[in-house]
N, C-alpha and C positions, 0 to 999 in steps of 0.2 A: 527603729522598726518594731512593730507592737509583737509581743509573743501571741497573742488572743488571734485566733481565726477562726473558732468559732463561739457563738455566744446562747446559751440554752436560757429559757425565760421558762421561769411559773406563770402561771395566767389569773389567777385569783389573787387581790389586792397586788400586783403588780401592774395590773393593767387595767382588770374590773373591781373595783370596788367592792368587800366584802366586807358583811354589821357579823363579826363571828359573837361576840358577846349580845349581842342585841338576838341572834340567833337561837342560841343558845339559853337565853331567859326566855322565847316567846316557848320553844319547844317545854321548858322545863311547866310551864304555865298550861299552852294545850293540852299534854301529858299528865296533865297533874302528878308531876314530879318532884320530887326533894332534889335530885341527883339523875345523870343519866346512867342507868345501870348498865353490866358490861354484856350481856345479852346483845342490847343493841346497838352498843357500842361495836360487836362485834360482826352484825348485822349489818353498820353503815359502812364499815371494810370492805364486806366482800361483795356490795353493792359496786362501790367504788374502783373496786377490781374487775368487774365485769364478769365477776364468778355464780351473781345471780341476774336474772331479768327485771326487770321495773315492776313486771305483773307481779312475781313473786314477794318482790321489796314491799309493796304496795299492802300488799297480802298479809305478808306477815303482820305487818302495823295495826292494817283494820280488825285481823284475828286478837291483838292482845290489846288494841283499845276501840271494842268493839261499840262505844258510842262515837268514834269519831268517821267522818265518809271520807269514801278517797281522798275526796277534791280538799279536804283536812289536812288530810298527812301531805298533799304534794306541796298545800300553798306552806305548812310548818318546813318543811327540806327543802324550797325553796327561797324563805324567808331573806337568807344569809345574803341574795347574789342584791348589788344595788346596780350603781352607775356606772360607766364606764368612758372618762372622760375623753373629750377627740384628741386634744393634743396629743395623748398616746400613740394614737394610733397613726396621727402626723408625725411621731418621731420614729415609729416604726417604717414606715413606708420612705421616709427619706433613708433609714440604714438600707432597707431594700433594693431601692433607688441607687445606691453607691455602690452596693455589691463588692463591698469591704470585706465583711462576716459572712459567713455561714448560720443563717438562723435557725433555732429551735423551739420549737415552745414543748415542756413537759411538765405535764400539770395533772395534779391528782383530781378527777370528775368524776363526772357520770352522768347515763344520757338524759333525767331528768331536767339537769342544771342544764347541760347544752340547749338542751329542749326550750327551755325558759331563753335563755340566749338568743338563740335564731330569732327565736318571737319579739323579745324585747329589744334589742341590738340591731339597731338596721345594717350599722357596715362588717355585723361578725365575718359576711364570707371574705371581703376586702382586707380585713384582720387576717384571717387563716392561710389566704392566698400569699401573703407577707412573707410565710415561713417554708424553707426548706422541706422541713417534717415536721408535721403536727401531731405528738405523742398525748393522748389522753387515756388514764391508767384505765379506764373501762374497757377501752378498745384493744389495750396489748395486753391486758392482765396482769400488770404489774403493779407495783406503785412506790411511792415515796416513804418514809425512809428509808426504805430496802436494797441493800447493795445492788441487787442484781437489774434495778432499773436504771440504772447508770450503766454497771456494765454493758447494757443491750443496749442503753444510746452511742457507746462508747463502738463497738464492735459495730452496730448496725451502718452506720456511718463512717465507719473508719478514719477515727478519730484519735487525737492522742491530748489527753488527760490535761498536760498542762498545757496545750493550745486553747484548752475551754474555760469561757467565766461563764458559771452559775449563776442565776438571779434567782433570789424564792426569800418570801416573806419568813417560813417556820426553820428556825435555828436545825432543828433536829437533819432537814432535809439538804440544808447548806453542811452541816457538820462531816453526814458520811461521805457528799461531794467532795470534799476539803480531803475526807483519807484516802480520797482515790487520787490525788493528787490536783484534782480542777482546782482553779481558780474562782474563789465567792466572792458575790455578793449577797452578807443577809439583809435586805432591805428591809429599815422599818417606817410601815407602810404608814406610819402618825405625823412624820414629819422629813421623809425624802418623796424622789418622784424618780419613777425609772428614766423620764426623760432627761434628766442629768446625771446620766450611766457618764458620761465620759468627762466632766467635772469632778465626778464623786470617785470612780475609780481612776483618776487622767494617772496613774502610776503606772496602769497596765498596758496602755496604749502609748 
């Protein structure tokens, strides 16, 4: 009998495809950057948390690289998101389909990137529709690696700790999962594939 009943997904390179290094050099290049300094380091946080507006986000960028135009800064913060293969989304909707698990998706965004999603992604609603709760840190204002957004999927749901596996690409975000007691997987998104969740972890099931 599996101990897992329910199963929490990240949604960035678990499911859609992310160029984080590829990202990361086009910004450092439109910026004319050496480095990302921690200003906006700390800027794309509380973007991310839903603790400022996109207008603001937006705002700020054009204020401190005042030759670049909006349409600059969204296509540089948008660079990251690429493809998002079907088969995914076929593995998901047959877990659906069996109504085995309890699913989750809690994934660190923002509505920029969903934004870019809707539009590029024809079956995101199909996608979304898939999950129990659909947690995106902009929307609850929490985010990853931060205890307390575990806790609140833990409590909101009424859940217990080690019924849940974890899925997420960033070690940090698997890590504090692991001390609340969940069950991980850190998926490295170079050379696994979430759709053999249940070959890669078959110990948990």
């Amino acid at each position: 009998m599996s101990t897992i009943k329910t199963i929490i997904f990240d949604f960035g390179d678990v499911f859609i495809n992310l160029d984080k290094h590829g990202a990361m050099q086009n910004a450092l290049t439109v910026f004319e950057l050496e480095a990302l300094p921690e200003d906006l380091i700390a800027i794309n946080a509380l973007y991310e948390q839903g603790l400022i507006s996109s207008e603001e986000f937006i705002t700020f960028y054009t204020d401190n690289f005042p030759k670049l135009s909006k349409k600059d800064i969204i296509d540089a913060w948008n660079f990251i998101l690429k493809d998002f293969p079907h088969e995914r989304l076929t593995f998901l909707q047959k877990l659906k389909k069996d109504n085995t698990y309890k699913l989750l998706l809690l994934s660190n965004t923002n509505e920029l990137h969903i934004n870019w999603i809707k539009e590029h992604i024809p079956f995101y609603e199909d996608f979304k529709a898939c999950f129990d709760q659909f947690y995106l840190s902009h929307e609850i204002n929490l985010r990853k690696p931060n205890t307390d957004i575990y806790e609140f999927v833990i409590k909101e749901n009424n859940l217990k700790a080690e019924e849940c596996l974890f899925i997420d690409d960033t070690k940090d975000n698997t890590d504090t999962a692991s001390k609340l007691g969940i069950h991980i997987w850190n998926i490295d998104e170079t050379k696994e594939n979430v759709t053999d969740l249940f070959f890669i972890k078959k110990n948990l099931f």
